[in-house]
N, C-alpha and C positions, 0 to 999 in steps of 0.2 A: 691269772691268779698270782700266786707266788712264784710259781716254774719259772725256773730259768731256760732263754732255747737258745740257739746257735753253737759257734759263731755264724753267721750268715752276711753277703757280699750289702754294701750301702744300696747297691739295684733292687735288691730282695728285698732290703729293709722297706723301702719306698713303695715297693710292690704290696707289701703287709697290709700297710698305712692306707693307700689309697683302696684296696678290694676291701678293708672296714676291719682287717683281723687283728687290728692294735687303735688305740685311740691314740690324741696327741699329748694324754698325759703317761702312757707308756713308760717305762726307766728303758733307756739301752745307752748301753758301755760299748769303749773299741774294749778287743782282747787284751786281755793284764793287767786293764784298768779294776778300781775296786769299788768306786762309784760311777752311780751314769747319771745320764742327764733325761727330763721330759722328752718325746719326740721332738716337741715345737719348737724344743730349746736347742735342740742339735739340731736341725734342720727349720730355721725359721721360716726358710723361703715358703715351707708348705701353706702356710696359713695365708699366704698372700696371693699364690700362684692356684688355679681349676686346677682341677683332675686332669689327667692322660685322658686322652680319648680311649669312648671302651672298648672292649675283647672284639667289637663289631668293626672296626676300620682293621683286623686281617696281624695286627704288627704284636704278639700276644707272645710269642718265647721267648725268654729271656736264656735256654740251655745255651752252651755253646756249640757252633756248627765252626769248627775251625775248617774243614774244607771247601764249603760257601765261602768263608769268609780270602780264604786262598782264591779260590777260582776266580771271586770278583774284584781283588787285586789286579789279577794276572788280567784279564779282559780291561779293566781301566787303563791298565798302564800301555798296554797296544793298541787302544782305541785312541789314548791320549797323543799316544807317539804320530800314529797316521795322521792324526789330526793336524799335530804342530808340524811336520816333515809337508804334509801337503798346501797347507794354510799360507808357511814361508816359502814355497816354492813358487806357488800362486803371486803371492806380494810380491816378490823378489822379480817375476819375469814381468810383471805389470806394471812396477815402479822405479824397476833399476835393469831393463832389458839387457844393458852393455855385460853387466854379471852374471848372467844366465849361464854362462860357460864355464862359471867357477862354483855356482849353486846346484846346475844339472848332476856334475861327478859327484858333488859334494857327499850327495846321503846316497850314492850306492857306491861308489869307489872302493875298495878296500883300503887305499892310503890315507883314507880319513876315519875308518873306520872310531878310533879314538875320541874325537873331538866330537864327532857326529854323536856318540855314546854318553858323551856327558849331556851334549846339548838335548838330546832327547829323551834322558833318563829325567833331566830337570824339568821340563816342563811334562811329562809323566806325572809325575807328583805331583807338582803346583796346580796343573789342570785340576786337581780333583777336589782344592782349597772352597773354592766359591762351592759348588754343589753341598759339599760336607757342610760350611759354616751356615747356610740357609735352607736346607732340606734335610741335613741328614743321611742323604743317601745319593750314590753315584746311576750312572748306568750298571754298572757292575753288579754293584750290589742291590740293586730296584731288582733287577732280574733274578739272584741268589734270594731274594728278599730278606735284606738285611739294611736298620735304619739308625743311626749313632746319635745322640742326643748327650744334651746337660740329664740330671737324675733328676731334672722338674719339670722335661721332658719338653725343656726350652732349646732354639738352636745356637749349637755349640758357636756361633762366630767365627769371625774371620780369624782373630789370633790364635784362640787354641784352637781351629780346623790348621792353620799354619804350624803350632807346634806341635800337633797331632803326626801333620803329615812328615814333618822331620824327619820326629820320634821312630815312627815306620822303618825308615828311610834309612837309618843308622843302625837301628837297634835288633827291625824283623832281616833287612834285604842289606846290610852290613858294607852302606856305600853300593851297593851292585856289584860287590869283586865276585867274581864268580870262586866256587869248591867255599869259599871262605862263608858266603852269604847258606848257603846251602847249612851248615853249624846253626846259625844264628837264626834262619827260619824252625830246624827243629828244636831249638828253644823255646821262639814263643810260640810254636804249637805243646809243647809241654805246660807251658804257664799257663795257655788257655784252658789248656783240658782238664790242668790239677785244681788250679783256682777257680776257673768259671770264666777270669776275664783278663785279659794280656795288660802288659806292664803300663801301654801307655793309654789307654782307658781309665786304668786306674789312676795313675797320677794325677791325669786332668779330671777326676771326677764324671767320666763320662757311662752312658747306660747304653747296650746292650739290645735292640729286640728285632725278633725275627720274625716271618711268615710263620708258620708252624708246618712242621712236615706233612707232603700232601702229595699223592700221585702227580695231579698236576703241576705241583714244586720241583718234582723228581723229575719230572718230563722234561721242561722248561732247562731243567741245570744240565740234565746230561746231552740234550741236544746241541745246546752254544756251545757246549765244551768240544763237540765232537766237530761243531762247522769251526770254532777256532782254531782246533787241530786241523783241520783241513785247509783251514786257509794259511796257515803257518807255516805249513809242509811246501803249498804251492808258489808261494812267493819266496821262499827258498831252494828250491828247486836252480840249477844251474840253466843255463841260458837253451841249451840244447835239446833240456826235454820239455821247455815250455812252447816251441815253434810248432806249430803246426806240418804233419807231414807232406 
């Protein structure tokens, strides 16, 4: 009718739109503004673009999970690292055997420790580019059940999953400096939790949804976390106590 309601996040809006609770001649206004526009007019792409798939394909919350959304960071970026660390070790002794001697110290030395850090913190990131720009979703986050999309519920691309993954990269994990990133992640778990949705989602216009809480979801999350930790503990372990007695 006449009510006015919000303010409420562009995800929400879309969320309205599509379950039928607003038409496309709707008025809605950003915050401050004093006129608004049709839905169709502010979001033209609706009229062109199907519906989301329904409440039935599992992907239905839009709340925020900021520690889903942590855990399946944390599990990407060390799945990506063993990946890239084993992939180039592999190539490197296959196709340039004479360098083997300089690749082997390479990723466990401590005098590389550095260089090894950047190169592995980079393709950490990068790796999760492609999966993000055409699905949506990483291993990480399939598992946390967590799927990032355009607000038409189209896939984000290569370039914003590119400056998606930046964004992260500078803004949540602050370069990777350690004490320093540690600041910078409890910011945007603040931004998440107060607004609904972190800084750079929002920027790039991006949506939000999740499995919905579920024993079985809970199961799933606290298990990988607990064999991560385990596996994190064991291959940091010193040389001495991984020998067999």
């Amino acid at each position: 009718g006449e009510a006015e309601l919000g303010p409420v996040s562009e995800a929400e809006l879309i969320d309205l739109y599509r379950d039928g609770h607003m038409s496309g001649e709707t008025l809605v206004r950003q915050a401050g503004q004093e006129t608004g526009k049709q839905m169709v007019e502010a979001f033209p792409y609706l009229i062109e673009v199907p519906p989301l798939a329904s409440p039935g394909d599992g992907w239905t919350d839009s709340s925020p999970h900021p520690w889903r959304r942590f855990f399946a960071r944390t599990i990407d970026l060390n799945v990506n690292a063993f990946v890239f660390v084993f992939a180039w070790t592999l190539l490197m002794t296959t196709t340039a055997p004479n360098q083997s001697e300089f690749w082997a110290p390479f990723f466990v030395d401590q005098a590389y420790s550095f260089p090894r850090a950047l190169l592995t913190t980079a393709f950490s990131f990068l790796g999760n580019i492609p999966f993000m720009a055409y699905s949506g979703t990483t291993l990480g986050k399939w598992i946390f059940g967590i799927r990032i999309t355009q607000l038409d519920g189209r896939p984000m691309g290569l370039w914003i999953a590119l400056k998606r993954e930046f964004a992260v990269y500078v803004r949540a994990y602050f370069l990777m400096i350690p004490i320093a990133n540690f600041f910078t992640l409890a910011g945007a778990y603040e931004t998440l939790t107060s607004e609904g949705k972190t800084s750079w989602d929002r920027d790039y216009a991006l949506m939000v949804k999740q499995r919905p809480d579920s024993e079985v979801q809970t199961l799933v999350g606290v298990v990988v976390v607990i064999l991560f930790v385990v596996a994190a503990i064991w291959t940091n372990l010193p040389p001495e106590f991984s020998k067999a007695p």
